[in-house]
C-alpha positions, 0 to 999 in steps of 0.5 A, a space after each residue: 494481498 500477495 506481496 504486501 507486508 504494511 499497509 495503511 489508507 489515508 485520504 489525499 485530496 478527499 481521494 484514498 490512498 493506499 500507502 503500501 510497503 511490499 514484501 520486498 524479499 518474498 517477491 525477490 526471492 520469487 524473481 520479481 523486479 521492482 516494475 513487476 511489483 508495481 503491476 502485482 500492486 496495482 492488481 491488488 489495488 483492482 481486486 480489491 476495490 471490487 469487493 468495496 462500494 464506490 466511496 471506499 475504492 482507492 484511488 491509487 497505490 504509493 509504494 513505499 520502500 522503508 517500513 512505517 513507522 510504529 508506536 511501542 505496541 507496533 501499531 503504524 503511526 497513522 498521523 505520519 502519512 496523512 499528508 502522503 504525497 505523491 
């Protein structure tokens, strides 16, 4: 997905959420602003949910504006986000 460096899906009020950290010097350095990044993800969140089924589809986009976090082996520390607000 263009602009997306990080991302994880968590469940949130038995909705998906896709939790997404961009891409933020790419999309600069191409002379997006922060509005155009929030519309580019928001297409991304479209085009893919309609290559997933229904039950699968995300709800919505939280854009976070730090990495996450990561274990030792650079795996994202899922357990963190579980409780994603917004």
């Amino acid at each position: 997905m263009p602009y997306v460096a990080e991302s994880v899906v968590v469940q949130q009020n038995e909705r998906l959420v896709g939790l997404v950290y961009p891409d933020f010097e790419d999309a600069f350095a191409n002379g997006l602003e922060a509005k155009d990044i929030e519309r580019i993800m928001e297409e991304n969140r479209t085009t893919l949910n309609a290559t997933l089924p229904a039950y699968s589809q995300i709800a919505k986009i939280k854009i976070y504006s730090e990495e996450f976090e990561k274990t030792p082996k650079k795996s994202i520390k899922r357990f963190l986000y579980m409780e994603a607000k917004g």
